[in-house]
N, C-alpha and C positions, 0 to 999 in steps of 0.2 A: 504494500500500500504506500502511496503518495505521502510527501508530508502535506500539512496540512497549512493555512495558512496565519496561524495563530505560530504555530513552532517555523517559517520562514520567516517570521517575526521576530520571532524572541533569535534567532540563528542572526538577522541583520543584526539587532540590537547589540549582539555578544562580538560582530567582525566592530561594528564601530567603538565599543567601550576598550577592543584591544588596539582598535589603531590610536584612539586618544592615546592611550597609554605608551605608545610605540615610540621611538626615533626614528628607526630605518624598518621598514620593510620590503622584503626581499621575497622573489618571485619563483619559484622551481617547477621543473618539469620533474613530478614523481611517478611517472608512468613507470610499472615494472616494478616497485616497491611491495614488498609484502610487509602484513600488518606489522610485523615484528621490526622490521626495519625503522619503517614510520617511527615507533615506538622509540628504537634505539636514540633516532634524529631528536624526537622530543627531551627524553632522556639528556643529551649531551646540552640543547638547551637548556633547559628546566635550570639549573645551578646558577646560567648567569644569568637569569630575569626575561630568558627569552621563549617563544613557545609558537607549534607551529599548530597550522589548521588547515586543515583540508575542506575544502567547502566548493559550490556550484560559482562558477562565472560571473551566473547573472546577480545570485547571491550579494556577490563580493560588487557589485559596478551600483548596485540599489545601495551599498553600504557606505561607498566616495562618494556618492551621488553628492553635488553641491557642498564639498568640500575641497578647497583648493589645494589644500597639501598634499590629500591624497589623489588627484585627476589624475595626475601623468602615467598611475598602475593600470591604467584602463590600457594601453597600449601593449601591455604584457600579460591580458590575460585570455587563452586561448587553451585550448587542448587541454589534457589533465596538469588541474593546479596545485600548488599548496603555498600558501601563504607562511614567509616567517617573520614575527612581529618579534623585536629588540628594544630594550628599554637604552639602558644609560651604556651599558658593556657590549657598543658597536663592534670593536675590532676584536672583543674575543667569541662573540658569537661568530661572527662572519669566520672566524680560524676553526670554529667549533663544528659548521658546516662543511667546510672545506675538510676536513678531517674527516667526515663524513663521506663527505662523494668519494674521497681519495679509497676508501675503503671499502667501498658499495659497487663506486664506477655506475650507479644505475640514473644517477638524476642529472639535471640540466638547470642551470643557473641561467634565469632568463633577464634579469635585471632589479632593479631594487627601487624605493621611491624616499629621498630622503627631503626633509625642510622641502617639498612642494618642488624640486627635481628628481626627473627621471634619472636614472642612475643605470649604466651600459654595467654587462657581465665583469667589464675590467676593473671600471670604479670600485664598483662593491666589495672585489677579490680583492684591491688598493686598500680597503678599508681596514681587514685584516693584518694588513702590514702594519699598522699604526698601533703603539705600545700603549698599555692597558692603563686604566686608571690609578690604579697601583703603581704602575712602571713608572707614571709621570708622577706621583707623589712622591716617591723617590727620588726619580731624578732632581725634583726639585727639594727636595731636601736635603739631598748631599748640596746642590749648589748653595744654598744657603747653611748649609754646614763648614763650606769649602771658604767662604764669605768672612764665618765669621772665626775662623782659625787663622786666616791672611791678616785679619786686625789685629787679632791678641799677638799674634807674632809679631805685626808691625808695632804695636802699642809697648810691647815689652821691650823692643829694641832700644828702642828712643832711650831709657834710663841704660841700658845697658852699655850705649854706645856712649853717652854723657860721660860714665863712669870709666872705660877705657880711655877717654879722652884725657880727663882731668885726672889720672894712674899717667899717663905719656908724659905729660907737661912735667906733672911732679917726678917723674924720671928725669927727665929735660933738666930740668935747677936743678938735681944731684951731681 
């Protein structure tokens, strides 16, 4: 039996409350996937805030409908879909994916939709390359770790160097 049109409702309701919630979402061809697969996919998102859905075309086009951020997904969607919605950890979902196909070999990265651009298979892949939110709190915390051990050093010279000075001199008049 059909669904009905009370549960294609509550089904749009549920693609728009996750694209609210989204950054990036990203477009696949999961033709060929078995449920377990799927499953695995969700699995490997699920840890960083991301989650995928499998859902109708038309579903998904009533669900941008009149939302400008998400328009440009209407170009990607055709043939068997699944949708993957990313909150804040862009580059390690996208790695988390990509770890995925690399191991399945069975799905097709059709492009992604980010801030209201369409997003090419390359971009998205691009996106993974970019270091995690974690990596950059580090990184900036060593540089402001690096910052502030350049001072203390510089700061303690200045007497240090005063004092070898004024030891030379009174060498000097001996």
């Amino acid at each position: 039996m059909g669904r009905t049109l009370a549960n294609k409702k509550e089904i749009v309701a549920e693609l728009k409350s996750s694209l609210k919630e989204a950054q990036l979402a990203f477009v696949i061809n999961y033709e060929g996937l078995s449920v377990a697969e799927i499953t695995e996919l969700r699995n490997r998102l699920r840890p960083i805030g991301g989650s995928c859905k499998i859902t109708k075309n038309t579903l998904m086009n009533i669900a941008i409908e009149g939302d400008e951020n998400w328009q440009p997904m209407q170009e990607f969607l055709s043939d068997a879909t699944a949708f993957l919605f990313v909150g804040e950890e862009v580059g390690a979902a996208v790695k988390a994916y990509k770890g995925f196909q690399k191991d399945t070999k069975k799905t097709e990265l059709r492009g992604g939709v980010m801030e209201g651009q369409a997003l090419t298979m390359q971009q998205v892949e691009a996106l993974g390359d970019l270091p995690s939110k974690d990596q950059l709190y580090a990184q900036i915390a060593g540089a402001i770790n690096a910052l502030a051990t350049k001072i203390a050093v510089g700061v303690k010279e200045v007497p240090s160097g005063l004092a070898r000075g004024i030891k030379a001199v009174s060498e000097k008049e001996n």
